[in-house]
C-alpha positions as CSV (number, residue, x, y, z in Angstrom):
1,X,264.6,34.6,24.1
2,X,263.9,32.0,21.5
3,X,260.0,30.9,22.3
4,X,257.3,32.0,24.4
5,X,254.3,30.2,24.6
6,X,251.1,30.5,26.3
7,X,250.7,27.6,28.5
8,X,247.4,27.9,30.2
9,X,244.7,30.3,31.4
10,X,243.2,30.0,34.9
11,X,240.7,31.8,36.5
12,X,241.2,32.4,40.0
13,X,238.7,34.7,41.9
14,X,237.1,36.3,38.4
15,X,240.3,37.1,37.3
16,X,242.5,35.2,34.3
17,X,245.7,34.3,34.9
18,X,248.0,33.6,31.9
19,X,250.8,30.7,32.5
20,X,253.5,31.6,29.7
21,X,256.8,29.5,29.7
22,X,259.6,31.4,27.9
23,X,263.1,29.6,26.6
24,X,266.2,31.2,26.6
25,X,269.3,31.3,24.1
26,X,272.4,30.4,25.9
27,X,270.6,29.7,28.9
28,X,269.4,26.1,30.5
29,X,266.1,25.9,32.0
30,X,263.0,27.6,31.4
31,X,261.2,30.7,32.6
32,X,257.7,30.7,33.8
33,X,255.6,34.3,34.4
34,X,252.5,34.7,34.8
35,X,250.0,37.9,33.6
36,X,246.2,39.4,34.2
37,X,243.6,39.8,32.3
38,X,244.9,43.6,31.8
39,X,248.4,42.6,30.5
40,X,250.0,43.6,34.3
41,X,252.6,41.1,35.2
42,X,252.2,39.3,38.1
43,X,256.3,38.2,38.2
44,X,257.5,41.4,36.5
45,X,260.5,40.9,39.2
46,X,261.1,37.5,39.1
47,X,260.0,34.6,36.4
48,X,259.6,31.5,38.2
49,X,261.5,28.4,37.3
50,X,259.0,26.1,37.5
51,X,255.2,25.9,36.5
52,X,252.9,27.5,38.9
53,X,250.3,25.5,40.6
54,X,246.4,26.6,41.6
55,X,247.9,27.5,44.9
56,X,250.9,29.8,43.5
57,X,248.7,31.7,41.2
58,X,246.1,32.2,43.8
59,X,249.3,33.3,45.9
60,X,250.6,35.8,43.6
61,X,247.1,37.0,42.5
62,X,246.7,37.9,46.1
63,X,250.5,39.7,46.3
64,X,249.5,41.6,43.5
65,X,246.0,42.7,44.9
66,X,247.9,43.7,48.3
67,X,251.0,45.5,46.1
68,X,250.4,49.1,45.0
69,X,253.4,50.3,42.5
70,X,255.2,53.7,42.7
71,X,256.6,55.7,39.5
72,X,260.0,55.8,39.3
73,X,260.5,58.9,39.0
74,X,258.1,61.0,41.7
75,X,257.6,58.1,43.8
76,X,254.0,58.9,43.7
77,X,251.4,55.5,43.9
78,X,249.8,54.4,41.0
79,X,246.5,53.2,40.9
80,X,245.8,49.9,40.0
81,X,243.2,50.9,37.5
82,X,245.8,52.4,35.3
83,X,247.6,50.7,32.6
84,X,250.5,49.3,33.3
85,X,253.3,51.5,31.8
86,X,256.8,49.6,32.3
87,X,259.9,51.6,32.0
88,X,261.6,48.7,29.3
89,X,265.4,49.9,30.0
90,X,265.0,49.8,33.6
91,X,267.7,47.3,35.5
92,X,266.9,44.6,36.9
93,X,266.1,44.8,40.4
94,X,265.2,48.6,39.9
95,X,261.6,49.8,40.0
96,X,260.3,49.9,36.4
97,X,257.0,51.3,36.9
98,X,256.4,54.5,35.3
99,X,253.0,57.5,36.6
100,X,251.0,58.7,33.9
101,X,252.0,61.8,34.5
102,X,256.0,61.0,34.2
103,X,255.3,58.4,31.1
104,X,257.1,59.2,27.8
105,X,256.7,57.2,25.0
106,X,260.3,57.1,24.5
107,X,260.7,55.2,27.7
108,X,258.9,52.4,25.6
């Protein structure tokens, strides 16, 4: 990644929504994802490649409302109201969300 910048805050429903557009070495295009007010992504799957609208971030805020994670590791739910602990050497496309009770700091 060469640049991330944030390109705009919205509040949808109470809750603010960060817009921030990342560019890519040796990549063409950019990369759009969009975060809480907590730091919890809302496209920790997927960036979009193109800038949300209203309608998408009130889409996505919704998605994540509705979306309860699991850990990893014991498959147990975790509750929205903890922080978000992201396993950072997870694959792609794998589950990257990490329980309290399984977190180590050296999955940082």
């Amino acid at each position: 990644m060469t640049s991330q910048k944030l390109l705009e805050k919205a509040v949808i429903d109470g809750e603010t929504l960060h817009v921030v557009r990342s560019t890519w070495r040796d990549a063409a295009g950019l990369s759009f994802d969009v975060y809480g007010s907590d730091g919890a992504g809302l496209t920790d799957d997927r960036s979009l490649d193109y800038r949300p609208s209203l309608d998408d971030l009130r889409g996505l805020l919704e998605q994540a409302q509705l979306t309860a994670h699991f850990c990893r590791f014991c498959g147990k739910q975790i509750p929205k109201t903890d922080p978000p602990r992201i396993v950072s050497m997870a694959d792609n496309g794998t589950n990257p969300w990490c329980c309290a009770d399984c977190w180590d700091d050296r999955l940082w």
